[in-house]
C-alpha positions as CSV (number, residue, x, y, z in Angstrom):
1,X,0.0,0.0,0.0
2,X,2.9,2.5,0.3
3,X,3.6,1.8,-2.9
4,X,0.0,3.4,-4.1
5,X,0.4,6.0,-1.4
6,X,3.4,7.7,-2.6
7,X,1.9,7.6,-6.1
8,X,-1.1,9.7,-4.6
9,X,1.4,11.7,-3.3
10,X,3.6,12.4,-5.6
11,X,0.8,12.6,-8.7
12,X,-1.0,15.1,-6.3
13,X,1.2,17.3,-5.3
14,X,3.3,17.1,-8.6
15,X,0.5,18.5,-10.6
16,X,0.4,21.5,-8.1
17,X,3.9,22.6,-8.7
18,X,3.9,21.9,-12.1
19,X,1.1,24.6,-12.6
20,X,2.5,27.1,-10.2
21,X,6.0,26.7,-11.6
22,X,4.4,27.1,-15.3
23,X,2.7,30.3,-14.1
24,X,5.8,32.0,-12.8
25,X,8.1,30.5,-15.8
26,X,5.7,31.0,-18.9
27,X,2.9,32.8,-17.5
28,X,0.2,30.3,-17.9
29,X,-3.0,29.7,-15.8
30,X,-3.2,33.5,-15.1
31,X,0.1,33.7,-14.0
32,X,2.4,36.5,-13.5
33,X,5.1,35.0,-15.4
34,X,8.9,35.0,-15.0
35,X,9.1,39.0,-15.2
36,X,6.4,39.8,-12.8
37,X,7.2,37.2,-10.4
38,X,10.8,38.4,-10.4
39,X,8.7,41.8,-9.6
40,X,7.3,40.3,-6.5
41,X,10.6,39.2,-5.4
42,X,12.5,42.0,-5.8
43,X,9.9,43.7,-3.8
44,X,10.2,41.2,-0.8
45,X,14.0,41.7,-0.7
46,X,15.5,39.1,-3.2
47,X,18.5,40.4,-5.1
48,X,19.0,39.3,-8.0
49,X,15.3,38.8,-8.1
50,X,15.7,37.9,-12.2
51,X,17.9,35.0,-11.0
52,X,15.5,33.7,-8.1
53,X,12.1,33.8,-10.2
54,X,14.3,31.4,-12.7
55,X,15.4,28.9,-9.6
56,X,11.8,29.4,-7.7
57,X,9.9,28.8,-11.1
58,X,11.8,26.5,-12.4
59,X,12.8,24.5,-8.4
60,X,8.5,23.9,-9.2
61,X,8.5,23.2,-12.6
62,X,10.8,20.5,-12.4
63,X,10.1,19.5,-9.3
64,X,6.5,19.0,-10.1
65,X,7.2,16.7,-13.2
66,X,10.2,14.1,-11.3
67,X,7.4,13.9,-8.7
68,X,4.8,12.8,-11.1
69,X,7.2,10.4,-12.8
70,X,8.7,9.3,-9.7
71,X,12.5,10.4,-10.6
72,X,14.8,11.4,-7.7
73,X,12.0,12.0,-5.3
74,X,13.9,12.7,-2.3
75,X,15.9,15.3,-3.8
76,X,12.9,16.9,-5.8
77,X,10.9,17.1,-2.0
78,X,13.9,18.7,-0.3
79,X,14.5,21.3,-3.2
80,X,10.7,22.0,-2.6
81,X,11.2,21.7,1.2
82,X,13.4,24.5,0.9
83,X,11.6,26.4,-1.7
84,X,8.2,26.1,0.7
85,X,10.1,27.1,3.5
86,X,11.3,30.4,2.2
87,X,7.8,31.2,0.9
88,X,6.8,30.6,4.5
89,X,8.9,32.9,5.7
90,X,8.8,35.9,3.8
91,X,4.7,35.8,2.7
92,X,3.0,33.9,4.7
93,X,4.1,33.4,8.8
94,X,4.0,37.0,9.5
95,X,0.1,36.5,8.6
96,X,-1.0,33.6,11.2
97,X,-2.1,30.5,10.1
98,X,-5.0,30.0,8.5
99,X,-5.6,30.4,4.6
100,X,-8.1,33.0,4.7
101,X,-5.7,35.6,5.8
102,X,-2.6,34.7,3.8
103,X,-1.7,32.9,6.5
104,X,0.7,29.2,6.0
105,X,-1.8,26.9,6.3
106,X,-1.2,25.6,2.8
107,X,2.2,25.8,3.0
108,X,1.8,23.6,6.5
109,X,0.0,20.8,4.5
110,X,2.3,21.1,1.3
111,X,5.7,20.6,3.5
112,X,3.8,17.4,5.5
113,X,3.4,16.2,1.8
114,X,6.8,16.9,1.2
115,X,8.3,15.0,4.2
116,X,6.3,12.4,3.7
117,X,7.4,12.2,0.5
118,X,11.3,12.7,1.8
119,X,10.7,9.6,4.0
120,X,8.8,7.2,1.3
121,X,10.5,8.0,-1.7
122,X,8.8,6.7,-4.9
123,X,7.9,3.6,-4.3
124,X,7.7,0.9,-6.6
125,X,5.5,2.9,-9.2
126,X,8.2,5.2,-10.0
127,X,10.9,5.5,-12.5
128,X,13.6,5.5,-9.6
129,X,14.0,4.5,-6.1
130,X,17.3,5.2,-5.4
131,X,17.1,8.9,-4.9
């Protein structure tokens, strides 16, 4: 059964970053795209903020997709960990915790994923296992 439950996982959560990751890279799905997320970061203290919208979008983009195939899982959930954690810090903390305020709620549940994920791996159902 943990086979199945990573792929829940990992197809889940996958999908998620893969569409926030293509709305900061290409601007998809409403997105702000590279140039206005780099605006956002550059506004929250990042410098270069050009060079961190490429690592954040693309840390998702990627991400998301070795999730969904199951490729170097443990490494793909830690990049995120990270990612998740620095979003945490400088959006959401300073707003409580629940969702409705802009709080980390969301991120809370996303980085319980994550671990998870960190601790399973990919199971049987993914392309690799040794990551």
């Amino acid at each position: 059964m943990i086979n199945l439950s990573s792929l829940v996982l990992r197809l889940g959560l996958g999908v998620m970053f893969m569409a926030h990751g293509a709305q900061k890279a290409f601007g998809l799905f409403s997105g702000p795209g590279v140039d206005g997320f780099s605006k956002m970061l550059s506004g929250l203290g990042f410098a270069p903020a050009l060079f961190w919208a490429y690592v954040a979008a693309y840390v998702e983009l990627m991400g998301g997709l070795f999730l969904i195939i199951g490729l170097a899982v443990r490494t793909s959930s830690l990049l995120l960990v990270l990612l998740m954690i620095v979003a945490t810090l400088k959006v959401h903390l300073a707003k409580g915790f629940f969702l409705s305020g802009g709080g980390f709620e969301y991120n809370f549940i996303i980085l319980s994923v994550l671990l998870a994920l960190i601790i399973q791996g990919s199971g049987r159902l993914g392309v690799s296992t040794k990551f």
